[in-house]
C-alpha positions in Angstrom: 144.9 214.6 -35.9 145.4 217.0 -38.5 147.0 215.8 -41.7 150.5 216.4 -42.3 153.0 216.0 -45.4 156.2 214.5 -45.9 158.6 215.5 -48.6 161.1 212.4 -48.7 165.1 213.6 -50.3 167.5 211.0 -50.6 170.9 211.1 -52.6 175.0 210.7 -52.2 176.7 213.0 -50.3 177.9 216.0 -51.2 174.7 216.4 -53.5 173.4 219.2 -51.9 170.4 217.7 -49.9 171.1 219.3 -46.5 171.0 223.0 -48.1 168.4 222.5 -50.3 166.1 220.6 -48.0 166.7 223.6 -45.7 165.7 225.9 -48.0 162.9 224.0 -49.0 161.7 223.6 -45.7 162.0 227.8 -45.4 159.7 228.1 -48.1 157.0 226.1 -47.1 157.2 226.9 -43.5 158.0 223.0 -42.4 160.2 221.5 -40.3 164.0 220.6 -41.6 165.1 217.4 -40.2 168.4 216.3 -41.4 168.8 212.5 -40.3 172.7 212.3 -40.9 173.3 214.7 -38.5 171.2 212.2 -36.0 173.6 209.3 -37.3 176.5 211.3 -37.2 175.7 212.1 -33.2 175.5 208.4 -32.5 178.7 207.9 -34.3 179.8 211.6 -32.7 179.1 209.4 -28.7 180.3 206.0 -29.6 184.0 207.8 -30.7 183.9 209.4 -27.8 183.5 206.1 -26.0 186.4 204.7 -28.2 184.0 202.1 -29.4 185.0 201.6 -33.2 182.2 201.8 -35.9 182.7 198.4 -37.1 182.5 197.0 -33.6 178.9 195.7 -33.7 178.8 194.3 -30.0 180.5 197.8 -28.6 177.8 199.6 -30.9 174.7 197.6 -29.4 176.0 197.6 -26.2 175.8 201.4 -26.1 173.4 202.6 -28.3 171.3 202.9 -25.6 173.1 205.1 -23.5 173.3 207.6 -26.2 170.0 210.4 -25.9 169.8 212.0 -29.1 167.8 215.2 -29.5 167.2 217.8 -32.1 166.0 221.1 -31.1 165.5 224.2 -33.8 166.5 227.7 -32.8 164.7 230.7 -33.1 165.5 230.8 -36.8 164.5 227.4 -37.2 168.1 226.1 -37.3 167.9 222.3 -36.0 170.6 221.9 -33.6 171.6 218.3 -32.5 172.0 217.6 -29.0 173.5 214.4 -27.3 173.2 213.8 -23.4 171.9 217.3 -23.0 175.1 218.6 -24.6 174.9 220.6 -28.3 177.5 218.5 -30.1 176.3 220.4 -33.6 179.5 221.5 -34.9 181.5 219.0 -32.7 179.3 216.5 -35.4 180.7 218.3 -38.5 183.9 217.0 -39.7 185.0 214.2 -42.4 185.8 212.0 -39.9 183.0 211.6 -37.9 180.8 211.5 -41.4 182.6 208.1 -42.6 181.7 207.1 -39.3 178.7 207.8 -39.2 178.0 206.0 -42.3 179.8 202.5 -40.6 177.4 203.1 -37.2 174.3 203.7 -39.5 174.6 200.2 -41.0 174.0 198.4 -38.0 170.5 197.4 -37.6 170.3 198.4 -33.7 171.3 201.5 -34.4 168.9 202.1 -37.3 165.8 200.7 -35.2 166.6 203.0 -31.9 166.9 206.3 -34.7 163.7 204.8 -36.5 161.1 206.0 -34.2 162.5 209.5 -33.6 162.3 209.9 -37.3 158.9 208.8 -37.7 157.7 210.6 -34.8 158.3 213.8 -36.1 156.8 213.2 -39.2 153.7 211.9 -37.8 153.6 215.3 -35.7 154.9 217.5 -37.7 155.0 218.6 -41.9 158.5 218.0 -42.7 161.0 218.1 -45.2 163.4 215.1 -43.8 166.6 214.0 -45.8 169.2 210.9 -45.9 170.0 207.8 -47.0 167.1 205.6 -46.9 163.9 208.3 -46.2 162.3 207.0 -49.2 162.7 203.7 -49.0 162.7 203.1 -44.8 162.0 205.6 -42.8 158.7 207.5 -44.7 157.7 205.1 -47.4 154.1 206.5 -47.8 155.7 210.5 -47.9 153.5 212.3 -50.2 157.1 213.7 -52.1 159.5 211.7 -53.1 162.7 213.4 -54.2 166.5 211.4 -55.0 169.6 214.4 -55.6 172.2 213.5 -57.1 175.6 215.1 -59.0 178.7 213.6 -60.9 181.2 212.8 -57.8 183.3 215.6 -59.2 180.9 218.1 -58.3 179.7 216.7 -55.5 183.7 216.8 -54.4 183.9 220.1 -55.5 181.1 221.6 -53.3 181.9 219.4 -50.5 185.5 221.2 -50.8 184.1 224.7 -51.0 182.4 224.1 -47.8 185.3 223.1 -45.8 187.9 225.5 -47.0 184.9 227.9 -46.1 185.1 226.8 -42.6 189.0 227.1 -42.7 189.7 223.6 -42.9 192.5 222.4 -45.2 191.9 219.2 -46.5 193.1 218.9 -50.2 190.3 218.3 -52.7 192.1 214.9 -54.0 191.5 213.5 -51.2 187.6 215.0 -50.3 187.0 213.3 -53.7 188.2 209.4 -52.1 186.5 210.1 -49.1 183.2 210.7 -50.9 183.4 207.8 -53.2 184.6 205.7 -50.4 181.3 206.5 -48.5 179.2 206.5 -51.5 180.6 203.1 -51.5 179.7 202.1 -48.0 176.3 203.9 -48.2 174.9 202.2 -51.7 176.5 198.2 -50.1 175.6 198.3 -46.5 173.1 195.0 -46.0 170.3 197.2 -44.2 169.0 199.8 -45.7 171.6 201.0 -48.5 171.3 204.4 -50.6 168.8 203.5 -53.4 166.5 205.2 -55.4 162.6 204.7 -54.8 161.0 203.8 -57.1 158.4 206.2 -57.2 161.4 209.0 -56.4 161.6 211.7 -58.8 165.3 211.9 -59.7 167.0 215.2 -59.7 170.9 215.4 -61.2 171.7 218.7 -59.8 175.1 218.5 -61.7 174.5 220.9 -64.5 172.3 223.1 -61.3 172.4 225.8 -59.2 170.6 225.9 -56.2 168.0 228.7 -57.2 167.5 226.3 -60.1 167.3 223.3 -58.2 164.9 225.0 -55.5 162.6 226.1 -57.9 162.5 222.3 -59.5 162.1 220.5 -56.1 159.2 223.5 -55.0 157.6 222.8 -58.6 157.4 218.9 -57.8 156.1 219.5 -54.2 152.9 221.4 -55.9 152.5 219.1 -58.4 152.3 216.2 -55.8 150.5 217.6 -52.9 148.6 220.6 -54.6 150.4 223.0 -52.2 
């Protein structure tokens, strides 16, 4: 098999990791694969179900009925699909992302996502990004990135984006949901949000994404030789 590369992001949310892995991705003509949207899917199904997050027999119990999908559209989009439905903007809302974060902590959920994750990778060059890709899911990927910003600006962009798609939540509170799920992510018991070691950390704070781009593309050559 012909070999492939791995470029491993990892950060809080609201650090910009989706877009810039995205555009990453565009640039070096890989794959995108964003693993929260897989977790917010499986949190997206079990809602549906009225099974709470927390609810660790309802979550094993069902986790299985749940087939999770990602498909990319002709501009490379990925698109997440659950039970043959296209749930991606169903997926997209504050809600279902502290969810998301509660389901992803439980370890059957984590093991029946594991192998989709690592199946792409092993077929695939990819530029995959979460919470534990790093440290879990790739271990061995040939780039190692970890994106991070003050919670203020992470808040901030986080805001931007929703009032962009017309929603109306006040930034005061975007700002406690994001530190009450950088709280979950970084205390979970299986596989919290942590640097790698051998991570390269980027604060992306002080950054704009042309500036951060142009960083992240300069440490993929410098690793790979690409």
């Amino acid at each position: 098999m012909e070999k492939t590369y791995a470029v491993a992001i990892d950060g809080p949310a609201g650090a910009g990791k989706s877009t810039l892995a995205r555009l990453l991705a565009q640039e070096l003509g890989w794959y995108y694969v964003d693993t929260g949207a897989i977790y917010r899917t499986v949190a997206y199904f079990l809602d549906l179900l009225g099974i709470s997050p927390k609810d660790a027999d309802g979550v094993a119990r069902y986790i299985d009925e749940v087939n999770v999908e990602i498909r990319y559209d002709d501009q490379g989009a990925q698109h997440m699909w659950m039970n043959g439905m296209d749930v991606t903007e169903e997926i997209r809302t504050p809600d279902i992302s502290q969810k998301a974060s509660l389901v992803s902590a439980h370890p059957a959920v984590r093991q029946a996502l594991l192998e989709l994750q690592r199946d792409l990778a092993k077929r695939h060059n990819v530029v995959m990004d979460g919470r534990d890709i790093g440290t879990v899911v790739l271990p061995q990927a040939a780039v190692k990135l970890f994106l991070t910003a003050s919670p203020e600006v992470r808040a901030q962009r986080r805001y931007a984006e929703l009032q962009a798609k017309g929603k109306k939540d006040a930034y005061e509170q975007v700002l406690e949901d994001l530190r009450r799920r950088d709280r979950q992510d970084t205390t979970r018991s299986v596989a919290p949000l942590r640097q790698a070691p051998d991570a390269v950390l980027l604060d992306t704070t002080e950054l704009d994404i042309p500036q951060t781009l142009a960083a992240m593309r300069a440490i993929v050559r410098e690793k790979t030789g690409l």
